[in-house]
mmCIF file of the C-alpha atoms, coordinates in Angstrom:
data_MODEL
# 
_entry.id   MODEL 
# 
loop_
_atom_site.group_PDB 
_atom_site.id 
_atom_site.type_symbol 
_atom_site.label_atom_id 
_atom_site.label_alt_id 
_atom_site.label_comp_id 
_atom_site.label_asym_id 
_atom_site.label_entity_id 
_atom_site.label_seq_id 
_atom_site.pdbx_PDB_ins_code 
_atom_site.Cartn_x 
_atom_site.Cartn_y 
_atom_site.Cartn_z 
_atom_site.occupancy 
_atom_site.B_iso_or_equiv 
_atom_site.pdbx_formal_charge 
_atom_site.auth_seq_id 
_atom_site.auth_comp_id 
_atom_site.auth_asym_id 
_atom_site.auth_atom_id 
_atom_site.pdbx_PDB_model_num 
ATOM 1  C CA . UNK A 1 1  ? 13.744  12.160 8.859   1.00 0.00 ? 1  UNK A CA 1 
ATOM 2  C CA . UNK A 1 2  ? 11.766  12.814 11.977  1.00 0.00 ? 2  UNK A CA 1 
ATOM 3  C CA . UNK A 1 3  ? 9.859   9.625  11.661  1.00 0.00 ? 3  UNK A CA 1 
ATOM 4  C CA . UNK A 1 4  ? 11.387  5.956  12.275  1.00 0.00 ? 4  UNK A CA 1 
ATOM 5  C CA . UNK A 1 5  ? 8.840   4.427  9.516   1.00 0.00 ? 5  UNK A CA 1 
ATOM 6  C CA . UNK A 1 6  ? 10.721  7.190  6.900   1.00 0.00 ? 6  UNK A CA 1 
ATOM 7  C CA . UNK A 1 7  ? 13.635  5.381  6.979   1.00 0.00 ? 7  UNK A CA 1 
ATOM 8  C CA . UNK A 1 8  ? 12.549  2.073  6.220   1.00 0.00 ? 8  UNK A CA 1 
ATOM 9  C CA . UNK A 1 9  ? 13.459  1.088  2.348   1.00 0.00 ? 9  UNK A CA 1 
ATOM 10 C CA . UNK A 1 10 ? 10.020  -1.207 2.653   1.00 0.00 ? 10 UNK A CA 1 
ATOM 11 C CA . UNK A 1 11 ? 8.056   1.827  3.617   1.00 0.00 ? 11 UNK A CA 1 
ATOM 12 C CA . UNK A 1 12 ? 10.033  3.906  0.594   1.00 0.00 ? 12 UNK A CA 1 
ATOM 13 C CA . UNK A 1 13 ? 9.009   1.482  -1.878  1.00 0.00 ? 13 UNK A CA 1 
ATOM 14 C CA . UNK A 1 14 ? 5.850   1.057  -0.874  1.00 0.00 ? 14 UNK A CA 1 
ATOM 15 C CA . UNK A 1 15 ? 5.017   4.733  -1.148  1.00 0.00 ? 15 UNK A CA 1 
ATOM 16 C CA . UNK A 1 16 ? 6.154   4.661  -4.494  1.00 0.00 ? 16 UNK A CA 1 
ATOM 17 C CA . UNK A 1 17 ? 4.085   2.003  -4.998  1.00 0.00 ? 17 UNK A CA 1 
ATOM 18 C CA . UNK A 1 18 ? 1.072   4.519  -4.408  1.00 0.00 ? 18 UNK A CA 1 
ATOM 19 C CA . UNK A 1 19 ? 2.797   6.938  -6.556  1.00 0.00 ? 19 UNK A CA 1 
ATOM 20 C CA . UNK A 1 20 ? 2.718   4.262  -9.638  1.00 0.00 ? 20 UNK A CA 1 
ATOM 21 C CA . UNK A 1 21 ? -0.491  3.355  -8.749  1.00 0.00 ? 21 UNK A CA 1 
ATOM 22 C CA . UNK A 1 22 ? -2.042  6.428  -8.998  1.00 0.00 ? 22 UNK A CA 1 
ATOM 23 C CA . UNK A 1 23 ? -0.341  6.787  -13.036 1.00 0.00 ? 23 UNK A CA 1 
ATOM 24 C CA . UNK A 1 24 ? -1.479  3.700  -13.797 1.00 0.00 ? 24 UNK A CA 1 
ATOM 25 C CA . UNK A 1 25 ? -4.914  3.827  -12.771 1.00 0.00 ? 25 UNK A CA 1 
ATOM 26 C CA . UNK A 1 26 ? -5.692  6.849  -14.859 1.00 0.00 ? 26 UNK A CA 1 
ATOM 27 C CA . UNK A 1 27 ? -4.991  4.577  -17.581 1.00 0.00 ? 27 UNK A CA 1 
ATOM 28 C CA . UNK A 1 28 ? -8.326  2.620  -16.612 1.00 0.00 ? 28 UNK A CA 1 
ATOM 29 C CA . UNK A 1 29 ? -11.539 2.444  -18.412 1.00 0.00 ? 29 UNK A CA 1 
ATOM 30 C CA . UNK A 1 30 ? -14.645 4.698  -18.152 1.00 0.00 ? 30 UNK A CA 1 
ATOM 31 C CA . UNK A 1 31 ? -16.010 1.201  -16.649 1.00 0.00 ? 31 UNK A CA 1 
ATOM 32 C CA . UNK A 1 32 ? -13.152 0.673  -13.979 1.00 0.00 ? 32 UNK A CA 1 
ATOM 33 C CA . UNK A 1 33 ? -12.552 4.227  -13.314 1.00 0.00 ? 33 UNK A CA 1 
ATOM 34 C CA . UNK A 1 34 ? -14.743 4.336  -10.091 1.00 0.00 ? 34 UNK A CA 1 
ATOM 35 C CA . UNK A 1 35 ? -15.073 0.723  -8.730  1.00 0.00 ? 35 UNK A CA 1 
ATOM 36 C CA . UNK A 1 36 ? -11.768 -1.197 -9.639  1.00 0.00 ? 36 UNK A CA 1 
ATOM 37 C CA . UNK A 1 37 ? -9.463  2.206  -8.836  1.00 0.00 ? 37 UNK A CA 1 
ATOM 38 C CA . UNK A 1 38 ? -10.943 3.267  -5.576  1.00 0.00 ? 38 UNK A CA 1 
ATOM 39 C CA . UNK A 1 39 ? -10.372 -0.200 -4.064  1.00 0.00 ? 39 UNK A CA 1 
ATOM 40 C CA . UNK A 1 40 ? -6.610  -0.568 -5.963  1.00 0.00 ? 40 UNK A CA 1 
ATOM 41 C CA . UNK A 1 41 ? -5.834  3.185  -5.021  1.00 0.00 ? 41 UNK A CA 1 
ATOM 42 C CA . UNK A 1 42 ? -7.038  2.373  -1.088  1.00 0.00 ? 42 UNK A CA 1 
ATOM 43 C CA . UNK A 1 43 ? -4.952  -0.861 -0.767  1.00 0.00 ? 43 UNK A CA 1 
ATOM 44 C CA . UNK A 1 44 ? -1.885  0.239  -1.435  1.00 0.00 ? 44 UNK A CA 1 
ATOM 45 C CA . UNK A 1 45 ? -2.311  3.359  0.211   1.00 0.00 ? 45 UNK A CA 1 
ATOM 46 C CA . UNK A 1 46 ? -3.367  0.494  2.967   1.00 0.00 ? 46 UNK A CA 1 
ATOM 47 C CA . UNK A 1 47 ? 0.595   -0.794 2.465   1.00 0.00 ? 47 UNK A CA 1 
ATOM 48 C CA . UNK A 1 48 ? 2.358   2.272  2.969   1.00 0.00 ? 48 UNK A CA 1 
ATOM 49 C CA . UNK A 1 49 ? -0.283  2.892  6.025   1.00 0.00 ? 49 UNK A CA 1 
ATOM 50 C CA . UNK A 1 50 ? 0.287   -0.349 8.185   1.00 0.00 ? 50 UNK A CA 1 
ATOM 51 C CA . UNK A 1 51 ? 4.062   -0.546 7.534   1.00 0.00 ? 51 UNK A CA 1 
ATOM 52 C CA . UNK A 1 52 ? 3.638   3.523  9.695   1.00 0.00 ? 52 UNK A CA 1 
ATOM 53 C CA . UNK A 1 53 ? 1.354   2.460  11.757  1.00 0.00 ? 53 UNK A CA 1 
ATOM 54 C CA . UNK A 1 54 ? 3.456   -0.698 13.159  1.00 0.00 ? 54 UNK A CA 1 
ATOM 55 C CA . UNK A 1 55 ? 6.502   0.982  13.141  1.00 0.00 ? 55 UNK A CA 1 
ATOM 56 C CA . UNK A 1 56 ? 5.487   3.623  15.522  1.00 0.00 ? 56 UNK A CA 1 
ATOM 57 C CA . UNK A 1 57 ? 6.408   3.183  19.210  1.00 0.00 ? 57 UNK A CA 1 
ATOM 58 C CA . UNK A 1 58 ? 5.484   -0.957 18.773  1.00 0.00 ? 58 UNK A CA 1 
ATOM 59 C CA . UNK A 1 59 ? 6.964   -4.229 19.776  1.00 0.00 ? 59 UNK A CA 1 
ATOM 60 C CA . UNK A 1 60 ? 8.001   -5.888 17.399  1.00 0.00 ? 60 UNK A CA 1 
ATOM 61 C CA . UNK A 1 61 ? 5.699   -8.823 17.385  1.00 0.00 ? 61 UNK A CA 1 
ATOM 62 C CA . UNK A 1 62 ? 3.342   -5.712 16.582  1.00 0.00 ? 62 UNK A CA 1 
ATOM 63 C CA . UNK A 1 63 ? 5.088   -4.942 13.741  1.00 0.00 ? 63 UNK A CA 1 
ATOM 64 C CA . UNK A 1 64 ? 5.426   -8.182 12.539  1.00 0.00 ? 64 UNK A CA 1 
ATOM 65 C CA . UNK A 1 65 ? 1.508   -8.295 12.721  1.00 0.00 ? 65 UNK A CA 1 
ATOM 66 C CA . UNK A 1 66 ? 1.465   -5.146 10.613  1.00 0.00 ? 66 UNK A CA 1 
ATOM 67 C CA . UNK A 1 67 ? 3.733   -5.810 8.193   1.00 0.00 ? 67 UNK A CA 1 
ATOM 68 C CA . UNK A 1 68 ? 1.145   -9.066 7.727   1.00 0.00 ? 68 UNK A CA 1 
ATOM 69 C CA . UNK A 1 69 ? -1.303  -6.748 7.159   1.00 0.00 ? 69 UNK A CA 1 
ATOM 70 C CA . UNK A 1 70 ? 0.658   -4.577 4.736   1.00 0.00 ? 70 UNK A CA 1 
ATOM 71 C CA . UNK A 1 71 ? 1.229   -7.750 2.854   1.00 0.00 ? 71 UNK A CA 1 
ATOM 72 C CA . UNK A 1 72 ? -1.961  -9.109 2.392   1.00 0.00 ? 72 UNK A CA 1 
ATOM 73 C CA . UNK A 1 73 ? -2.785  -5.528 1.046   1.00 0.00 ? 73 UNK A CA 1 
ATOM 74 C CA . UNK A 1 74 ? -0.052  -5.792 -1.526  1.00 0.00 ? 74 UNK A CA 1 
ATOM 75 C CA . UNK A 1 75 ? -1.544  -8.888 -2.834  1.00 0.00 ? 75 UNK A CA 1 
ATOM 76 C CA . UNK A 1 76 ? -4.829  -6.766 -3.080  1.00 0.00 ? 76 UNK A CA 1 
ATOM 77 C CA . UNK A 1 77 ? -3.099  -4.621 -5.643  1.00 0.00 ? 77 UNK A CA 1 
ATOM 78 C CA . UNK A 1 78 ? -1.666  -7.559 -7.187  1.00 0.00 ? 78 UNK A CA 1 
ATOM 79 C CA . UNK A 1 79 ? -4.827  -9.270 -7.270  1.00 0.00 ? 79 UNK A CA 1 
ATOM 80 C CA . UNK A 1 80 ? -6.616  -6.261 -8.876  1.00 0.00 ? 80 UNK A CA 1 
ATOM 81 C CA . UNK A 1 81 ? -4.001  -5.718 -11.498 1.00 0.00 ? 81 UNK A CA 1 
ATOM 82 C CA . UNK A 1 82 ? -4.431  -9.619 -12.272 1.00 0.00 ? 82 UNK A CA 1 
ATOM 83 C CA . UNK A 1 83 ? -8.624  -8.919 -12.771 1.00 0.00 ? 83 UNK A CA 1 
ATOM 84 C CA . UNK A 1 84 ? -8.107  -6.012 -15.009 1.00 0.00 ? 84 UNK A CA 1 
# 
């Protein structure tokens, strides 16, 4: 795997997070298909994103701030599933 963030079983699972995302949110309604998916689809994609991002070349305090970020966009998806 040429990238560190590859490697990571947090990143893994958080890109097949995205992956389940996407299946479920085909299952939506005519009414949630464009407002409630777009922002579900974009915060995990968000997860899988900032976990990267810090990774790459950072400090770790850096990281740590990322994975925060990553987090807070997990409860996002959480949060969405909990409103639909």
């Amino acid at each position: 795997m040429p990238f560190k963030f590859e490697s990571l079983q947090v990143w893994q699972r958080a890109l097949d997070l995205t992956v389940e995302i996407d299946k479920l949110t085909k299952l939506f309604s005519k009414e949630e298909l464009f407002i409630l998916t777009a922002q579900i689809k974009r915060a995990a994609d968000s997860v899988v994103l900032n976990i990267a991002e810090g990774c790459t070349g950072q400090t770790n305090a850096v990281f740590k701030n990322f994975l925060s970020y990553a987090l807070r966009s997990a409860i996002e998806v959480v949060s969405c599933l909990v409103y639909r």
